[in-house]
C-alpha positions as CSV (number, residue, x, y, z in Angstrom):
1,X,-44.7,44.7,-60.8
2,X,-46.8,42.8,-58.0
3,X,-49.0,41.2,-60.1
4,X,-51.2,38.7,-58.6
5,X,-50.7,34.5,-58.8
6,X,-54.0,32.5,-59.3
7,X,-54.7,30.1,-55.9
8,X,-57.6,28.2,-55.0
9,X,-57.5,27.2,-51.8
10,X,-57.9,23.3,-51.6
11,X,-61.2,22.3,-50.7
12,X,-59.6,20.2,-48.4
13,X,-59.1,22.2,-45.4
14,X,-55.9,20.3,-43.9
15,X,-54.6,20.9,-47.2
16,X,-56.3,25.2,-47.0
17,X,-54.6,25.3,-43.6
18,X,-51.2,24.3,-45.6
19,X,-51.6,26.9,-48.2
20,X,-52.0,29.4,-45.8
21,X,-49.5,29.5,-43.3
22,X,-46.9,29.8,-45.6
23,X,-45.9,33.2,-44.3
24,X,-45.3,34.6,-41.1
25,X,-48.2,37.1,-41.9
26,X,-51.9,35.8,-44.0
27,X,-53.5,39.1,-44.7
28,X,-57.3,38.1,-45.9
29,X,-59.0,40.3,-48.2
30,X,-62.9,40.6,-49.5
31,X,-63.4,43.8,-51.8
32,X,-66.3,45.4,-50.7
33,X,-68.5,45.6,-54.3
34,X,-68.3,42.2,-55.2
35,X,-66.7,39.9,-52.7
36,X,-64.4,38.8,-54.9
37,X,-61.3,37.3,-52.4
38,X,-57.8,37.2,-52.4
39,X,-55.1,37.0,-49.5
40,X,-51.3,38.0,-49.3
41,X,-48.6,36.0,-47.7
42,X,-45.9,38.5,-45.7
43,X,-42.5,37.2,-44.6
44,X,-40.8,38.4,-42.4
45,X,-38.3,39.2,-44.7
46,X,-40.7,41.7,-46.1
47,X,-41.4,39.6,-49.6
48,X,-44.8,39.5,-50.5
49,X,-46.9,37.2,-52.1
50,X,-50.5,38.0,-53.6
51,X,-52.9,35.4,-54.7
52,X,-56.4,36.0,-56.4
53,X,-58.9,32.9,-55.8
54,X,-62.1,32.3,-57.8
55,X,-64.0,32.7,-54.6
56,X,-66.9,35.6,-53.9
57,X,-67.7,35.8,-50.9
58,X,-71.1,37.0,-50.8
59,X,-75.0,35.5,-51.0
60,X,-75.3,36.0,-54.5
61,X,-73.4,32.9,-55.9
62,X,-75.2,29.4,-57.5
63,X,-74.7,25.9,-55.8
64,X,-70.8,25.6,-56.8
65,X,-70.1,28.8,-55.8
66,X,-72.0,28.2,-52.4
67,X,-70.0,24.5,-51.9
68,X,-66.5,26.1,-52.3
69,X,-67.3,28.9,-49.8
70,X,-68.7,25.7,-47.5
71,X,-65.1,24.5,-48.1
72,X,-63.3,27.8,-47.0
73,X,-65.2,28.6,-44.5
74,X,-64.0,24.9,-43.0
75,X,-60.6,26.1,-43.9
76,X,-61.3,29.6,-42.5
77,X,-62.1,27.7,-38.8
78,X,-59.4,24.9,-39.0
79,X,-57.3,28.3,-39.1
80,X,-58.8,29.9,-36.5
81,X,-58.2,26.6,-34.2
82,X,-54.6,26.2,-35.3
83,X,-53.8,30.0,-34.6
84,X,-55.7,30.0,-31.4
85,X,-55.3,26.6,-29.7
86,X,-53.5,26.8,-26.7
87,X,-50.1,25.2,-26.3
88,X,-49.2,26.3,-29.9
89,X,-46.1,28.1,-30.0
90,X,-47.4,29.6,-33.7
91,X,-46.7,33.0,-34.2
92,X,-48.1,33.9,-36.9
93,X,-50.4,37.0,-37.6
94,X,-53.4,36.4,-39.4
95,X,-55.5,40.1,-40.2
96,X,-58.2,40.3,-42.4
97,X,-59.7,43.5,-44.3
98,X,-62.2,45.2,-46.7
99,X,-60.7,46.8,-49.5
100,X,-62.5,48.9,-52.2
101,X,-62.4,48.1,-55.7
102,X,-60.0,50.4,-57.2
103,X,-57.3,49.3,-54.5
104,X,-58.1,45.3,-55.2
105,X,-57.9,45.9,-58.6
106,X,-54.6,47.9,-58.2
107,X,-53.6,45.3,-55.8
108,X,-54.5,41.9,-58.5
109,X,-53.1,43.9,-61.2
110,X,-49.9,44.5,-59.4
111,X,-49.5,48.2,-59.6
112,X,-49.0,48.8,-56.4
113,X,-47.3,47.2,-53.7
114,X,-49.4,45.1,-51.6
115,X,-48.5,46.5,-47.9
116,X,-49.4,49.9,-49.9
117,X,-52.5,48.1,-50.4
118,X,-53.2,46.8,-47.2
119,X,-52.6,50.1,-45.7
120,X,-55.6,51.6,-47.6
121,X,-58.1,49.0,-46.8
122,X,-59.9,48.8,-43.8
123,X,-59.0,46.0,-40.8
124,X,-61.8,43.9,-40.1
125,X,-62.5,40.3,-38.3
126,X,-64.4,39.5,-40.9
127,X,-62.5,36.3,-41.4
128,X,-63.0,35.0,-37.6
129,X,-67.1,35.3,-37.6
130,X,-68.1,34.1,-40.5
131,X,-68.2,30.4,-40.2
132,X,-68.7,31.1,-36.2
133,X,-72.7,30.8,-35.5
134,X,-72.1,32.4,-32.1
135,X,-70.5,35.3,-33.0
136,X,-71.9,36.1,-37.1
137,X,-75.1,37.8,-35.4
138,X,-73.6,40.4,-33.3
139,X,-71.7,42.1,-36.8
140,X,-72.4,43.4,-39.5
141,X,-69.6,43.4,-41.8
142,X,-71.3,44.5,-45.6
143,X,-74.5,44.4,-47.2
144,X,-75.6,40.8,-47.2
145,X,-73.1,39.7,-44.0
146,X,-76.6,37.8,-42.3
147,X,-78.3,36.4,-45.0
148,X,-74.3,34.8,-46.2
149,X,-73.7,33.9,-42.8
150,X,-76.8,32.0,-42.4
151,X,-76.8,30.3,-45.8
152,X,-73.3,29.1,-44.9
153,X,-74.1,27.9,-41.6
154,X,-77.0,25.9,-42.9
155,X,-74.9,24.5,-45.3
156,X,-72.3,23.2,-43.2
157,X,-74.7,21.3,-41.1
158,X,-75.2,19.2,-44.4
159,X,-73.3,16.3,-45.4
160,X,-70.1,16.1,-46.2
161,X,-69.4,19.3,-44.6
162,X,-70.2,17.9,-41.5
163,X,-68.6,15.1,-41.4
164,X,-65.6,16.8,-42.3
165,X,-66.0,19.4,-39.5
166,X,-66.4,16.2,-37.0
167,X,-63.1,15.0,-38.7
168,X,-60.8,17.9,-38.1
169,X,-61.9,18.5,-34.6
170,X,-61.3,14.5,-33.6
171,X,-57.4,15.9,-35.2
172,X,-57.1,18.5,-32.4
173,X,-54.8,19.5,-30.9
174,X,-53.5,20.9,-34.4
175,X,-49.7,21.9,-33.4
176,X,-49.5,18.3,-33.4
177,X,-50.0,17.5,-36.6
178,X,-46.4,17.3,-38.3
179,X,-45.9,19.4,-41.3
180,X,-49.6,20.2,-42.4
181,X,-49.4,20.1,-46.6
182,X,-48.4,22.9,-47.8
């Protein structure tokens, strides 16, 4: 069996970012009815690790639900910066997809093997536009991708998120930072 650990990601994103590199491979995943959202950490020893969150990503979630995406979307870009910044000798993959919901449930339930999984779902950047207001017009991901996208954005402008966002960027360059908690 395969079966799925619980994770939240931190809602601090240092602390996301720590979570997440773990591996030498983050596979993100959003199931396509829901948004429910999970990812797998890949070795490169082949061991795999599969974590459900409590996160939906999608418009249709109340004010705590909206918050804690706020946070992960923070977590989502400090990712992007650290995988992309240059100087960074990081080589780690980072691929996110769209899986339907027989193959997440399969997947959370651990009856099948999560590269058997990944293999069925279907690759998509989904991970790298979302939070990005330049780039969340020009795709269309699912049903509801704009009105998400915009919601979040919105949000983020607010206080604390921010201020946090103003935080992390005054931290760059990020291969700097010794030994981000894990």
């Amino acid at each position: 069996m395969f079966k799925a650990e619980y994770a939240r990601t931190p809602e601090s994103p240092i602390k996301g970012l720590g979570l997440l590199i773990k591996a030498d491979r983050l596979h993100l995943i959003r199931e396509m009815s829901r948004g429910a959202f999970a990812f797998v950490l890949d070795n490169s020893s082949g061991q795999c690790s599969t974590y459900q969150t409590p996160y939906h990503i999608s418009e249709q979630t109340g004010s705590g639900g909206e918050a804690s995406l706020a946070w992960l979307m923070l977590t989502f870009e400090l990712l992007y910066l650290y995988y992309t910044q240059p100087g960074c000798d990081n080589k780690m993959s980072i691929k996110s997809y769209l899986m339907d919901s027989d193959t997440y449930s399969s997947l959370i339930d651990g009856k099948t093997h999560p590269k058997n999984a990944l293999r069925k779902a279907s690759e998509a950047s989904w991970w790298e536009d979302i939070w990005d207001k330049e780039q969340f017009n020009h795709v269309d991901y699912w049903e509801g991708w704009k009105p998400l996208c915009e919601k979040l954005a919105q949000k983020l402008e607010t206080t604390p998120y921010s201020m946090e966002r103003a935080s992390l960027t005054a931290q760059l360059p990020l291969h700097t930072i010794s030994n981000p908690p894990k």
